[in-house]
C-alpha positions in Angstrom: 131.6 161.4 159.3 134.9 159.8 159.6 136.1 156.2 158.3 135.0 154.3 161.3 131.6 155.6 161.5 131.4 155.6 157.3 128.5 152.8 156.8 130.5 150.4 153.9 128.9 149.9 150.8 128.2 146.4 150.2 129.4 145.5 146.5 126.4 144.1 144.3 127.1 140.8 142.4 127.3 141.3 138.5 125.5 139.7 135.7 126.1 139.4 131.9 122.9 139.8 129.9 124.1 138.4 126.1 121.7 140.1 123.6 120.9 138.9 119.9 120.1 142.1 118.2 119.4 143.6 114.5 122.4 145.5 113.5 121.4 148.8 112.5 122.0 152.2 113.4 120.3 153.2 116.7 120.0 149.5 118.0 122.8 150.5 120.5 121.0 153.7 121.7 117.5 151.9 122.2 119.0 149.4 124.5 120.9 151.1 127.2 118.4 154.2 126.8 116.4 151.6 128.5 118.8 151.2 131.4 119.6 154.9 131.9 116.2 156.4 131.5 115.5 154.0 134.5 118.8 154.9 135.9 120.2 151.5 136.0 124.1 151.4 135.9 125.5 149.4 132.9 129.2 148.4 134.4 130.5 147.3 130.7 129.2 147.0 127.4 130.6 145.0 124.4 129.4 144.1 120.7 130.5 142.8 117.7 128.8 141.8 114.9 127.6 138.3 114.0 128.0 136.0 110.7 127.2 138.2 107.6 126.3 141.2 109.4 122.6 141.4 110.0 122.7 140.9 113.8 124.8 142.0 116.5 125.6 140.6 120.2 125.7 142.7 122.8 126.9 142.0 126.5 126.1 144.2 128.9 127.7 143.6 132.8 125.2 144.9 135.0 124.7 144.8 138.8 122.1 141.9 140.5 119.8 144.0 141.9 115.7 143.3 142.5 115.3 145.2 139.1 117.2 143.2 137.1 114.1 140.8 136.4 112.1 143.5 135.1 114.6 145.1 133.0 115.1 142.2 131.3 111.5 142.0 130.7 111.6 145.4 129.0 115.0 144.4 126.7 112.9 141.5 125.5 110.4 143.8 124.8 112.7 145.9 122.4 111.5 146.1 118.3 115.0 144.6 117.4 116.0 142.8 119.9 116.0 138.6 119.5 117.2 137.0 122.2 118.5 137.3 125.7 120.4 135.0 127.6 121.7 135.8 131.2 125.0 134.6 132.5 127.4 134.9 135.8 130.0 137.8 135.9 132.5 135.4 135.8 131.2 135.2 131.7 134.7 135.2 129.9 134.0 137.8 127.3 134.8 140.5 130.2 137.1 138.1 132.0 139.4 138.4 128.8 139.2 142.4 128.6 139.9 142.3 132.8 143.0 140.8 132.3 143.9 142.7 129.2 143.1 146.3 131.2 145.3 145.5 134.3 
């Protein structure tokens, strides 16, 4: 196939998941084991860890797709996960590190 005939790939809109989690080792794994064993594409992945210590946030960019619903189903699902809370790619946690990486 050449360029003209090449069908374009239409770019999927993003979405930050925002995840209250316990902060232990492995917490981490379990989470976007999740996504991979279900081969779902994690685009960025940030966390730091909250207050004293005993929780973590983690924000995941991820592609809108018909999945997403039922991923985030699972994630809630998760022993030490708390909370989830979706936002718009335009979330500034990765709008900061975009800027800082080009």
């Amino acid at each position: 196939m050449n360029a003209i005939n090449k069908p374009e790939k239409q770019a999927l809109a993003r979405t930050v998941l925002e995840l209250d989690v316990n902060n232990h080792a492995g917490v981490m794994s379990h989470v976007v084991g999740l996504f991979s064993r279900r081969a779902y594409n994690v685009e960025g992945i940030l966390c730091m860890p909250v207050g004293d210590g005993v929780s973590s946030r983690i924000w995941l960019m991820v592609g809108e797709d018909i999945r997403l619903d039922q991923m985030v189903k699972q994630v809630e699902k998760l022993e030490d996960v708390l909370a989830v809370r979706r936002h718009g790619a335009e979330h500034q946690v990765f709008e900061r590190l975009e800027e800082f990486f080009r």
